[in-house]
C-alpha positions in Angstrom: -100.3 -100.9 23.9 -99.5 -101.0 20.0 -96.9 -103.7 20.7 -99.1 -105.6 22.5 -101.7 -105.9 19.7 -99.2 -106.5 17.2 -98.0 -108.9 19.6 -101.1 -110.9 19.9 -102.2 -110.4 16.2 -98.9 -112.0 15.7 -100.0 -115.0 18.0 -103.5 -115.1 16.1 -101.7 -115.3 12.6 -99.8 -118.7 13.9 -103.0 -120.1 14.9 -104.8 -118.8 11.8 -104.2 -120.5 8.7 -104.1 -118.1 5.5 -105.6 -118.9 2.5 -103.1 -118.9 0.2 -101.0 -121.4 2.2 -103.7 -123.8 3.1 -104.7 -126.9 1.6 -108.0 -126.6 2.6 -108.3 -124.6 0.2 -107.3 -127.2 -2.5 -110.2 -128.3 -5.1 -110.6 -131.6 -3.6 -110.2 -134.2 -1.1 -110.6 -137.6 -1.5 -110.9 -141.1 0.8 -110.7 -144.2 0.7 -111.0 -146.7 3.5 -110.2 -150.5 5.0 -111.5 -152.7 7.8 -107.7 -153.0 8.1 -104.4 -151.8 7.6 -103.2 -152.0 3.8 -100.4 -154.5 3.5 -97.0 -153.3 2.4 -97.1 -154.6 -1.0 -100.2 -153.5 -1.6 -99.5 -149.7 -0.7 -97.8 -148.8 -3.6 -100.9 -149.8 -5.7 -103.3 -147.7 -3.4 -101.0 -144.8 -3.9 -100.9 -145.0 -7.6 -104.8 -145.2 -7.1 -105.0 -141.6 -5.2 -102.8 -140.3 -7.8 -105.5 -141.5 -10.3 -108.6 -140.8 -8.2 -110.4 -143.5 -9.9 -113.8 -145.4 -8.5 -112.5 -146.3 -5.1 -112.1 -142.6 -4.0 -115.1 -140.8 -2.7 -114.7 -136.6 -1.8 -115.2 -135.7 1.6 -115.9 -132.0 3.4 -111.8 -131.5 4.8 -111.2 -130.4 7.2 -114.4 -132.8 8.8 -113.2 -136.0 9.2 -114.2 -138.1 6.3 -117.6 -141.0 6.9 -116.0 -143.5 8.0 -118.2 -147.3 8.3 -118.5 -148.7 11.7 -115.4 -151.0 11.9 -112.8 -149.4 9.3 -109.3 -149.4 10.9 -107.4 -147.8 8.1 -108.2 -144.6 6.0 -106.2 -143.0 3.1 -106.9 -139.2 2.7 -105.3 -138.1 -0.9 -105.6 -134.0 -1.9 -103.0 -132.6 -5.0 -100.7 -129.8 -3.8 -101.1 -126.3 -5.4 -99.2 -125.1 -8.4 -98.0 -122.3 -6.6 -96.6 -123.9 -3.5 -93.2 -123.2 -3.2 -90.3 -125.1 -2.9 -88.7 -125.3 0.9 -92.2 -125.0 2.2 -93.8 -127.5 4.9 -96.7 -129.5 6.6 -97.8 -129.2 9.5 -100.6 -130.9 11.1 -102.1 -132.8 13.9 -103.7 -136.3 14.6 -104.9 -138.2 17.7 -104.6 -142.1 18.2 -103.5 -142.5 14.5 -100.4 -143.9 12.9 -99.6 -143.1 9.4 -97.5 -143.0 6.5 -97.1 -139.8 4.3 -96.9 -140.2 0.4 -95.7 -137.6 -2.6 -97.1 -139.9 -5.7 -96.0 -142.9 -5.2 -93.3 -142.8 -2.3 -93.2 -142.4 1.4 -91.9 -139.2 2.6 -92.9 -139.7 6.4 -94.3 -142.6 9.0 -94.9 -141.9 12.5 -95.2 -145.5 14.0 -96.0 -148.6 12.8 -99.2 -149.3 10.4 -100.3 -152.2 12.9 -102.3 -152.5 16.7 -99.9 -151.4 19.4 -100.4 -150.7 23.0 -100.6 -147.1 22.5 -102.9 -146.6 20.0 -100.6 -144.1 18.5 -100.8 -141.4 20.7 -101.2 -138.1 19.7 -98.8 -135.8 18.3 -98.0 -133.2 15.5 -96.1 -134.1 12.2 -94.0 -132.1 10.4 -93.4 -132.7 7.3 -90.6 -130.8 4.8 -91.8 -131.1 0.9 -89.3 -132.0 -1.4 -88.1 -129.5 -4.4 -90.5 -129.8 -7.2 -93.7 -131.3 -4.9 -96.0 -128.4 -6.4 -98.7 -129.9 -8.4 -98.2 -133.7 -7.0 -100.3 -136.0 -5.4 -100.3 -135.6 -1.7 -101.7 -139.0 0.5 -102.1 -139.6 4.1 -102.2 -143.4 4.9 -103.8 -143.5 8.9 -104.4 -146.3 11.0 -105.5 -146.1 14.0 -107.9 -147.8 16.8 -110.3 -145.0 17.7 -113.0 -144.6 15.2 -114.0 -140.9 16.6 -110.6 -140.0 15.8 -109.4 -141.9 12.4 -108.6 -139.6 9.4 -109.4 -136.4 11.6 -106.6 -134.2 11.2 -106.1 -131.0 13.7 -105.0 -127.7 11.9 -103.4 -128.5 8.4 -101.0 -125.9 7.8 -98.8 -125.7 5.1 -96.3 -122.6 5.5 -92.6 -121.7 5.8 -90.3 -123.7 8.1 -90.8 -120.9 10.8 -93.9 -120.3 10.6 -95.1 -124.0 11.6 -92.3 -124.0 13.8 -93.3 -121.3 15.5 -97.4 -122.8 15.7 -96.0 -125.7 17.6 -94.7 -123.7 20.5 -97.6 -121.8 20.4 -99.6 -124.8 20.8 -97.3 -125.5 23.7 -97.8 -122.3 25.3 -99.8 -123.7 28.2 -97.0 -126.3 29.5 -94.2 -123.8 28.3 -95.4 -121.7 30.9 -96.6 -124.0 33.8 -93.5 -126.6 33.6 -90.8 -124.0 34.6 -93.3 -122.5 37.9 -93.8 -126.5 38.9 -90.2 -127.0 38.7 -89.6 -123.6 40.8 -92.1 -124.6 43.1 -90.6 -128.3 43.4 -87.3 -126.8 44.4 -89.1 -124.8 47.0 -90.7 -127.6 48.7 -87.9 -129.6 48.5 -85.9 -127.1 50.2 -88.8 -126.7 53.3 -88.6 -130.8 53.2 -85.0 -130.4 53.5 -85.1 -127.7 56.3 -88.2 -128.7 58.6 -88.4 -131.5 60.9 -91.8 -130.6 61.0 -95.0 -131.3 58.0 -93.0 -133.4 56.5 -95.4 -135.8 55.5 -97.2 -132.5 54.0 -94.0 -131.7 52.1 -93.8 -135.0 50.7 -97.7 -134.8 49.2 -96.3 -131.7 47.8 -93.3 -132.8 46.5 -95.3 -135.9 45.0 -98.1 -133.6 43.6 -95.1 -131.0 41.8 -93.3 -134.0 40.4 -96.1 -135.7 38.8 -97.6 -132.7 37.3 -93.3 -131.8 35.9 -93.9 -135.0 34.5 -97.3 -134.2 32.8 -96.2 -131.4 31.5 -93.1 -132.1 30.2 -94.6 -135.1 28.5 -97.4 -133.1 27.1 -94.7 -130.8 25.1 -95.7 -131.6 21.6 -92.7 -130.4 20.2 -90.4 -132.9 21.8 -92.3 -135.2 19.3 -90.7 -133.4 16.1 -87.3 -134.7 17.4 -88.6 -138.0 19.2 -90.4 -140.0 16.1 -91.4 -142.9 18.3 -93.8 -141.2 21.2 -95.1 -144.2 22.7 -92.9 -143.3 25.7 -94.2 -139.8 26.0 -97.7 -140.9 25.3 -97.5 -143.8 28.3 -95.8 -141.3 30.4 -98.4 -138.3 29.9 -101.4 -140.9 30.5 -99.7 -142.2 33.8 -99.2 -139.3 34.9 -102.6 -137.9 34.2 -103.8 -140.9 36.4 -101.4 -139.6 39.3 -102.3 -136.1 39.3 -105.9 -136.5 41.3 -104.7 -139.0 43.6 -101.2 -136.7 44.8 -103.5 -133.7 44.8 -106.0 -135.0 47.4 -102.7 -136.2 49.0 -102.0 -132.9 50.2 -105.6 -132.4 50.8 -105.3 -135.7 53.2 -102.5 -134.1 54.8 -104.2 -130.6 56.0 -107.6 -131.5 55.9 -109.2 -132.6 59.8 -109.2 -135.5 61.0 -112.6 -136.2 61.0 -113.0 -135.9 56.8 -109.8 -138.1 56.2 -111.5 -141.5 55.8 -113.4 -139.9 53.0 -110.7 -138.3 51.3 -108.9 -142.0 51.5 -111.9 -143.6 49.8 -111.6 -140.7 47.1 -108.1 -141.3 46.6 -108.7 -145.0 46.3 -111.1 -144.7 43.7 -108.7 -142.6 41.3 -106.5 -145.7 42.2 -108.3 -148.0 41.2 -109.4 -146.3 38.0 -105.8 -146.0 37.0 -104.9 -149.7 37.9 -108.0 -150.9 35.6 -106.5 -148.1 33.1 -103.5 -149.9 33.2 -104.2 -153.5 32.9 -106.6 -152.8 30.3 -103.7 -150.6 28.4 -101.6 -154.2 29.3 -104.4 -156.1 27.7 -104.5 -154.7 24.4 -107.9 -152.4 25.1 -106.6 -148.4 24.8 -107.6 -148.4 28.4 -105.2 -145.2 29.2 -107.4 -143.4 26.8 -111.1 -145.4 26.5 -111.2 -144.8 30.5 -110.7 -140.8 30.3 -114.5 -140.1 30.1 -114.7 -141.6 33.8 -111.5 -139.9 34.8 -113.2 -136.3 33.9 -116.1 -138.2 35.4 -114.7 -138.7 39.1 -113.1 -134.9 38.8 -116.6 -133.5 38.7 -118.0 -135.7 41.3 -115.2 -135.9 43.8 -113.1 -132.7 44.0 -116.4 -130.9 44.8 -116.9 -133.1 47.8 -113.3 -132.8 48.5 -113.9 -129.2 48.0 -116.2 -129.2 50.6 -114.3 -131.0 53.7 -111.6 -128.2 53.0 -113.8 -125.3 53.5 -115.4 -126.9 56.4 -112.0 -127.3 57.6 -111.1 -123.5 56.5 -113.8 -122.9 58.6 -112.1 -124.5 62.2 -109.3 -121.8 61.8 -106.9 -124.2 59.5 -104.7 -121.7 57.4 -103.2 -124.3 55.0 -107.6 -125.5 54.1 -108.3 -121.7 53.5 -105.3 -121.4 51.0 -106.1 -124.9 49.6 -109.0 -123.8 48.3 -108.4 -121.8 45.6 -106.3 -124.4 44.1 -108.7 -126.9 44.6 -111.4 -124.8 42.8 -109.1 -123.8 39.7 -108.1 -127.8 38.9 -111.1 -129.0 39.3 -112.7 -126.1 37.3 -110.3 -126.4 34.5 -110.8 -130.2 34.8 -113.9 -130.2 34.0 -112.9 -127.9 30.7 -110.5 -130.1 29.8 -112.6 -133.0 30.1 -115.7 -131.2 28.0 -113.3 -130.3 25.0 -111.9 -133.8 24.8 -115.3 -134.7 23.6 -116.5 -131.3 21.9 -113.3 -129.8 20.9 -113.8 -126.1 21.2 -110.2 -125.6 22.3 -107.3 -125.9 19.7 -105.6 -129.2 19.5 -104.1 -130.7 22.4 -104.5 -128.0 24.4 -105.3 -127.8 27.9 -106.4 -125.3 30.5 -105.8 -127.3 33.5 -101.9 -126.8 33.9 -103.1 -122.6 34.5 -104.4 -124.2 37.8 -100.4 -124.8 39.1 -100.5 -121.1 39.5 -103.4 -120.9 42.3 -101.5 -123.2 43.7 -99.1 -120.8 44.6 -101.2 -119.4 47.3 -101.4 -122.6 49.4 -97.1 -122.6 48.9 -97.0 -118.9 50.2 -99.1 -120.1 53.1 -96.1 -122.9 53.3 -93.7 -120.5 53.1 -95.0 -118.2 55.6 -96.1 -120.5 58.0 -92.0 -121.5 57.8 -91.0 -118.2 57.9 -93.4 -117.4 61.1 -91.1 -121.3 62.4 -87.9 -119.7 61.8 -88.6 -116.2 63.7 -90.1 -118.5 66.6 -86.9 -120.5 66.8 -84.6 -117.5 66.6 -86.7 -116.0 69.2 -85.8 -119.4 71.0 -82.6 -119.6 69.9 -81.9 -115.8 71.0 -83.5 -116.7 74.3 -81.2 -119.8 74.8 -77.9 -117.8 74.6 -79.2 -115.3 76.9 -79.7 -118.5 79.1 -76.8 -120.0 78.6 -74.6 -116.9 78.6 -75.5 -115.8 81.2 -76.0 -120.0 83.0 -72.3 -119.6 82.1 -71.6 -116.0 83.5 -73.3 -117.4 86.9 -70.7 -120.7 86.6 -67.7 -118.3 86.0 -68.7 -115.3 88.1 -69.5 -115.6 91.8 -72.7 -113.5 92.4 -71.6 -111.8 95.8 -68.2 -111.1 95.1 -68.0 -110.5 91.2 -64.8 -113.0 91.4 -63.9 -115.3 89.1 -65.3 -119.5 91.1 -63.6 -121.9 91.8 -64.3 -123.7 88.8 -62.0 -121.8 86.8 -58.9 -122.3 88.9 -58.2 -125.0 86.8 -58.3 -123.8 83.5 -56.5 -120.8 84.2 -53.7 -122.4 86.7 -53.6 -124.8 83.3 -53.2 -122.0 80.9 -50.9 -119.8 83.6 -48.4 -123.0 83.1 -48.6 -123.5 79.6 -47.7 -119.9 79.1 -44.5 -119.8 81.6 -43.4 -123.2 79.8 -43.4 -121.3 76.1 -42.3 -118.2 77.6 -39.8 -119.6 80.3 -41.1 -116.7 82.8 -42.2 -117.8 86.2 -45.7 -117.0 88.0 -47.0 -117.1 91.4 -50.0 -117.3 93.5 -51.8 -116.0 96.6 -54.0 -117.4 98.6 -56.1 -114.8 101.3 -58.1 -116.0 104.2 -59.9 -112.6 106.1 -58.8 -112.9 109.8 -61.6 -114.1 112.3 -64.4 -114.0 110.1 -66.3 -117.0 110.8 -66.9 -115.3 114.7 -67.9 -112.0 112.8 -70.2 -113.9 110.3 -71.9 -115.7 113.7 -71.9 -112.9 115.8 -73.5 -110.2 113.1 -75.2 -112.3 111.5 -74.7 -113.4 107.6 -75.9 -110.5 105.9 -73.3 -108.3 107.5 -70.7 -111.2 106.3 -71.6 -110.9 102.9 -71.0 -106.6 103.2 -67.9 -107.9 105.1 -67.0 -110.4 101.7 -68.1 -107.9 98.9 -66.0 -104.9 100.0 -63.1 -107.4 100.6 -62.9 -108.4 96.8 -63.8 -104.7 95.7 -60.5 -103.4 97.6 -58.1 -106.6 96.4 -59.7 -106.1 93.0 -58.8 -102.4 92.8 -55.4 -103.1 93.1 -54.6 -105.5 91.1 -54.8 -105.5 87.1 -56.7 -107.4 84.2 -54.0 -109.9 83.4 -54.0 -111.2 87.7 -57.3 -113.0 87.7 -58.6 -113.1 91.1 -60.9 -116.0 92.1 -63.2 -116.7 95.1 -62.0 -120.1 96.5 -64.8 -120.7 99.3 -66.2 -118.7 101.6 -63.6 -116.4 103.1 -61.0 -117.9 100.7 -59.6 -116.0 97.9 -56.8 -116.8 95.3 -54.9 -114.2 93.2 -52.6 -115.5 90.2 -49.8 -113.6 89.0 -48.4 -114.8 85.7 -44.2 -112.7 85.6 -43.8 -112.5 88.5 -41.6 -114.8 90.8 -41.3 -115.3 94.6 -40.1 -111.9 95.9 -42.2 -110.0 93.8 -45.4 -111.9 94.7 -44.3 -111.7 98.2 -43.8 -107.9 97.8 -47.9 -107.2 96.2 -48.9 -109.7 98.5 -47.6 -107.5 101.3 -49.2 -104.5 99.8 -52.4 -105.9 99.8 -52.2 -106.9 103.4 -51.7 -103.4 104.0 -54.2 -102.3 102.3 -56.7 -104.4 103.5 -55.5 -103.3 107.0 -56.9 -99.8 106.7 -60.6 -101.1 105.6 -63.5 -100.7 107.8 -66.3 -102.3 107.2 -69.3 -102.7 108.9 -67.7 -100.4 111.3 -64.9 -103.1 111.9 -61.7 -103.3 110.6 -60.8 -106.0 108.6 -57.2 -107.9 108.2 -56.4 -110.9 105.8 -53.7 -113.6 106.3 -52.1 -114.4 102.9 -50.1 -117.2 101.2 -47.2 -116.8 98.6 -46.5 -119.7 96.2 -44.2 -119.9 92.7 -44.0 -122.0 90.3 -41.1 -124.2 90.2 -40.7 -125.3 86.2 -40.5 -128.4 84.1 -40.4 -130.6 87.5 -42.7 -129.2 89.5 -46.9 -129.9 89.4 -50.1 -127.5 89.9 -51.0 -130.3 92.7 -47.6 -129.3 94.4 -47.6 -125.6 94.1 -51.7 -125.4 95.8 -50.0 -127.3 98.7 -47.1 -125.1 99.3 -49.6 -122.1 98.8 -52.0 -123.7 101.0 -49.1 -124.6 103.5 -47.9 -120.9 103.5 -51.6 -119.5 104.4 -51.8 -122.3 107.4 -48.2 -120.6 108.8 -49.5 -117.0 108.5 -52.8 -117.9 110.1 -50.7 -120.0 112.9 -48.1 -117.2 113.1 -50.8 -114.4 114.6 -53.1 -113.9 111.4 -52.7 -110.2 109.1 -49.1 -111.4 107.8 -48.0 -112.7 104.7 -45.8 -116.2 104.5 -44.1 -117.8 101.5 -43.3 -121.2 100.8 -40.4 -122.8 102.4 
C-alpha cells in the first residue's frame, strides 16, 4: 500500500505545478492584441515592445486567458523569467486552435505552424520548449494566432521544470490512449483472427474490425507526445477529427449487425445522420470554416440523443434472448456515458487538458468480444463434435466398403488394390505369389431348400474355418455369394496347391447346420514381367470351373 501512495503522489506531483518552478507565479503578465496576425517585419518591434512593457501592454490574471475584443486574431502574451530559473530547465505548456511563435527578448526560440489561416486552425498540441543558457531574468513572449476566440491566448498547464519532469507530464497526459491503444490493437487482432477463421458473422466481424481500427486510429492520433517529435500536426489533427467523425457511425455498425431486424431501419437513419454531420464537417473544413472543430457541439449533441435510442432497441433486443444485444450493452452505455463527459468538458473544462474519458469505454467492450469469442468457441466444439461424428461415419462407411458384414472378409472391392500391390511387391522382390479361388459345393440347392438364413450360418462358419488357417499376411476376400478368394504373396504353384489341399480337407470335416460342407478350389500363380492380373483371374477362374466339372471337393491348378 505505501508504494501505491507514493506512486500516485508521484503522479499528482507531474500534474501539480510547484511554486518555485512556475511562472504563474511571476510578478506579471502582460498582453497585447491584433485583429490580425503581426507581419514579419513588424515582430521584431512588438518584441522589443514586451521587453519594454510600454503603453500598448495591459496585465492580465494568468493563467485566465487574457480579454480579448470580439474579432482579435492575434495575441502576444509577454511575462519575464525568474532570476533563479536555472540553466537546462524547460517549458512546457498547452494551447488549443492556436499557432505561435515563442520569443527570449528579441529572437524566436520556437513556432509551431505558420502565423496565417490554415485549414486546421492549428490544432491542438503541447510545446516544449528548452531555454537557452543564461535565459534567467529575460523577457519571455508568446506570439498566438489562432481562429477560435474561446481559445486564443489560453494556455493549458504552464510548467516550467527539468527536462524529465515535463517529459514525464506529457505521458501522463497521455495516460488514457497509452492505455486503450495497445487493448484496441489486441482486440483488432482478435477479430481479425475470428474474421479469418469463421465463414460465419462475418459481416459482424467486419463492423468490429471497422469499429477497432477507427478508434486505433483515434487514439494513436490523439497521443500528444508524437507532437514533440512531429512539429507540423496538421496531419494528426485532420486524422484525430476524422476519426472522431467515424467512431459513432462503425459503433452503431455493429449495433446494426446484432440488433433485430425490426429496429434496423432506425439504427440506419442514426448512422446516416452521423454521416452526414461528418460530410458537412468536412466540406466546411474544405471551405475554410474550422468545421472539424465548430461542428463538435452537435457531434456531442447526436451522442446524447441517439445512442440512448440505440441503447434502447438493444435491450429490447437483449430482451428476445439475443446474447451478442445483452453483451452490447454495456459498451454502449460506457461510450455514450463518457461521451457525454467528454463533450461537457470541451466546453467547461473540468478535466486536464486534452484529456478524455471516452477511450476507458474500449474496455466494456471487452465483454461483447468475450461473448464473440465464446459464441466461437461454443462453433468450434459443435464442429468437432461434427467432425468427430463424421469419421465415425466414414470409418466405419469405409469399414462396411472393405469388410463384408456376414462373413468378416475382406469385398470384392479390394481385390484390386491388393492383387495391384501383391504384384508390385513380387516385381521388387522377384518372389512369386499365387491365388485361390473356393466355391462351397452344392450350395445354391442348400440355400433354396433351408432357406437363406440357414445359408448365411452355412457362409459365416465357412470363412471362420478358412480364416483360422490361414495367417495375417494371406488376405482372404469374399468374391460373391459362395465365392471366396485367398491370396498368397511367396508362395509359388506347388505350395499354393499344397495349402489349397489342406483347406479342402479341412473344410471337409465341417458340419454345419447339421450338414457337412465341401468346397471346390482353384490354384493360380503369377507368371512375372509377361504375364497380367486379367490373365492370372482367368486361369484361377478356369482351374475352379475343372474342379467343379471334375466331381466338386477337389482342388485344380492351372494348366
Amino acid at each position: 500500500m505505501r508504494k501505491i501512495f507514493m506512486t500516485l503522489m508521484f503522479l499528482f506531483s507531474l500534474i501539480t505545478p510547484l511554486p518555485s518552478v512556475s511562472a504563474a507565479d511571476a510578478p506579471l503578465w502582460f498582453y497585447r492584441e491584433s485583429a490580425d496576425a503581426v507581419p514579419e517585419e513588424q515582430a521584431v518591434v512588438w518584441a522589443w515592445s514586451a521587453m519594454a512593457q510600454d503603453e500598448h501592454w495591459a496585465i492580465f490574471d494568468f493563467p485566465e486567458a487574457p480579454p480579448l475584443h470580439e474579432g482579435a486574431r492575434s495575441v502576444w502574451l509577454t511575462t519575464r523569467l525568474a532570476d533563479d530559473t536555472p540553466d537546462g530547465a524547460t517549458i512546457l505548456f498547452g494551447t488549443s486552435g492556436q499557432t505561435l511563435r515563442v520569443w527570449i527578448d528579441d529572437k524566436p526560440v520556437y513556432q509551431y505552424g505558420a502565423l496565417a489561416p490554415s485549414f486546421s486552425g492549428g490544432g491542438s498540441s503541447w510545446h516544449y520548449i528548452e531555454l537557452p543558457p543564461g535565459a534567467a531574468g529575460h523577457q519571455f513572449t508568446i506570439e498566438c494566432y489562432g481562429p477560435f476566440p474561446r481559445e486564443l491566448g489560453k494556455l493549458h498547464y504552464f510548467y516550467i521544470d527539468t527536462d524529465r519532469m515535463n517529459m514525464a507530464r506529457v505521458f501522463l497526459f497521455d495516460a488514457t490512449f497509452m492505455i486503450t491503444l495497445p487493448v484496441a490493437v489486441a482486440m483488432f487482432i482478435v477479430a481479425l483472427f475470428f474474421y479469418v477463421r469463421e465463414k460465419t458473422n462475418r459481416r459482424l466481424y467486419r463492423a468490429l474490425l471497422s469499429f477497432l481500427g477507427v478508434f486505433a486510429v483515434w487514439s494513436f492520433s490523439g497521443i500528444q507526445a508524437e507532437f514533440l517529435v512531429i512539429r507540423d500536426v496538421p496531419l494528426c489533427w485532420y486524422m484525430m477529427s476524422l476519426a472522431a467523425y467515424l467512431l459513432p457511425i462503425t459503433a452503431n455498425y455493429i449495433i446494426y449487425e446484432v440488433i433485430e431486424q425490426r429496429f434496423r431501419a432506425g439504427v440506419r437513419w442514426i448512422m446516416r445522420g452521423y454521416g452526414l454531420l461528418m460530410f458537412t464537417a468536412i466540406v466546411g473544413e474544405m471551405l475554410g470554416w474550422h468545421a472539424l472543430k465548430n461542428l463538435m457541439p452537435f457531434y456531442f449533441l447526436f451522442i446524447a440523443i441517439y445512442e440512448p435510442v440505440a441503447f434502447y432497441w438493444t435491450f429490447r433486443s437483449a430482451q428476445g434472448g439475443s446474447p451478442y444485444c445483452k453483451a452490447l450493452l454495456a459498451p454502449i452505455a460506457a461510450f455514450t456515458g463518457l461521451g457525454v463527459v467528454d463533450g461537457i468538458n470541451s466546453f467547461f473544462s473540468f478535466l486536464p487538458f486534452n484529456f478524455y474519458v471516452s477511450p476507458f469505454g474500449i474496455f466494456a467492450l471487452a465483454a461483447f468480444l468475450l461473448a464473440v469469442l465464446h459464441d466461437f468457441v461454443d462453433r468450434e466444439r459443435q464442429l468437432g463434435a461434427q467432425a468427430d461424428s463424421l469419421a465415425s461415419d466414414i470409418a466405419a462407411a469405409r469399414a462396411h466398403e472393405e469388410y463384408d458384414t456376414l462373413t468378416h472378409c475382406l469385398t470384392r472391392s479390394m481385390y484390386e488394390p491388393l492383387l495391384i500391390g501383391a504384384i508390385r511387391d513380387a516385381r521388387v522382390k522377384q518372389h512369386p505369389f499365387s491365388v485361390l479361388m473356393f466355391d462351397i459345393d452344392h450350395f445354391k440347392g442348400f440355400n433354396d431348400t433351408f432357406g437363406h438364413e440357414a445359408g448365411d450360418e452355412v457362409l459365416a462358419g465357412f470363412a471362420v474355418a478358412i480364416r483360422h488357417e490361414l495367417t495375417d499376411a494371406q488376405p482372404f476376400l469374399r468374391w460373391g455369394g459362395e465365392e471366396f478368394i485367398v491370396l498368397l504373396p511367396d508362395c509359388n504353384l506347388i505350395a499354393a496347391a499344397q495349402i489349397a489341399e489342406n483347406l479342402r480337407q479341412r473344410i471337409a470335416t465341417l458340419s454345419l447346420h447339421a450338414r457337412q460342407i465341401t468346397t471346390s478350389i482353384g490354384v493360380a500363380t503369377w507368371h512375372g514381367a509377361g504375364d497380367t492380373k486379367e490373365n492370372l483371374f482367368e486361369r484361377v477362374d478356369a482351374a475352379l470351373y475343372r474342379a467343379k466339372e471334375g466331381g466338386r471337393n477337389r482342388v485344380e491348378v492351372e494348366n
